[in-house]
C-alpha positions as CSV (number, residue, x, y, z in Angstrom):
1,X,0.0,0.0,0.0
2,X,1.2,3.6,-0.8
3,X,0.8,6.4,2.1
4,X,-1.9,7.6,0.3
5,X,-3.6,4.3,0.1
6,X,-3.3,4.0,3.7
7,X,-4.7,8.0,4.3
8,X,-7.8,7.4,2.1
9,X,-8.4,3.8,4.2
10,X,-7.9,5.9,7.8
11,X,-10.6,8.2,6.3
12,X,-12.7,5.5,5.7
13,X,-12.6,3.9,9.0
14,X,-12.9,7.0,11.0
15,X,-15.8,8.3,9.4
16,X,-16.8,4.7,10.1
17,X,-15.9,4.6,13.8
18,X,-16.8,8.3,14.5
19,X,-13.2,9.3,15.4
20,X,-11.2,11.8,13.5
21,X,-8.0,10.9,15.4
22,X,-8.2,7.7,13.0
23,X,-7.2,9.5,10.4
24,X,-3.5,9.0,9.4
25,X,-2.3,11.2,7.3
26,X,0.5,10.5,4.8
27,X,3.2,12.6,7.1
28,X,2.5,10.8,10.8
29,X,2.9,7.2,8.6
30,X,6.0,8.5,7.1
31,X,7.4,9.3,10.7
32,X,6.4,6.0,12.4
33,X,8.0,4.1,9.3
34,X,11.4,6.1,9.1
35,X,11.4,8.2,12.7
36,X,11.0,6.2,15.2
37,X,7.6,8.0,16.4
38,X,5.6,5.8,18.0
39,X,1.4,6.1,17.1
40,X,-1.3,7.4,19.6
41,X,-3.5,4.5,20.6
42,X,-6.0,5.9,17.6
43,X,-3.5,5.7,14.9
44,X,-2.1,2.3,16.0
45,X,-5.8,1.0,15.8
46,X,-6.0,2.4,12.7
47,X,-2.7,0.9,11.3
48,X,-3.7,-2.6,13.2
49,X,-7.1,-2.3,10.7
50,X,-5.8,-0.6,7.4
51,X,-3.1,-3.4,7.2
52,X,-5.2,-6.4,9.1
53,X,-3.2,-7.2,11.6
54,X,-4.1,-8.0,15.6
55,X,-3.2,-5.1,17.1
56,X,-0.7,-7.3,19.9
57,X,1.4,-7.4,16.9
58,X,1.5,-3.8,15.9
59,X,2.0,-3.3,19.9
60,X,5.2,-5.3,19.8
61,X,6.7,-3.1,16.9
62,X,6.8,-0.7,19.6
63,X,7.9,-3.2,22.3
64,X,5.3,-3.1,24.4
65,X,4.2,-6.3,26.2
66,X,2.0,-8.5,25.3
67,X,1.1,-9.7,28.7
């Protein structure tokens, strides 16, 4: 998927789950890929969905515990 792929799906799933902190524009993906930034709870949800993956996984990217 292409950052904009990714914004246009964030869109779509925030308008679906009424939260505008869903959306995940091109720039905040961009720093989580190459900056080391980790994502608010709202945009790892939104990664977890866009790229279908339980979010426990996306949570040990970010070395959190999964216990």
């Amino acid at each position: 998927m292409t950052l904009r792929d990714v914004y246009s799906a964030s869109v779509k799933l925030a308008r679906k789950v009424g939260h505008k902190r869903c959306i995940l524009p091109a720039s905040r993906l961009h720093e989580c890929e190459v900056k080391d930034h980790v994502p608010s709870l709202f945009k790892l949800y939104t990664l977890a969905r866009v790229y279908r993956r339980d979010i426990r996984t996306l949570m040990a990217w970010y070395g959190l515990p999964l216990r």
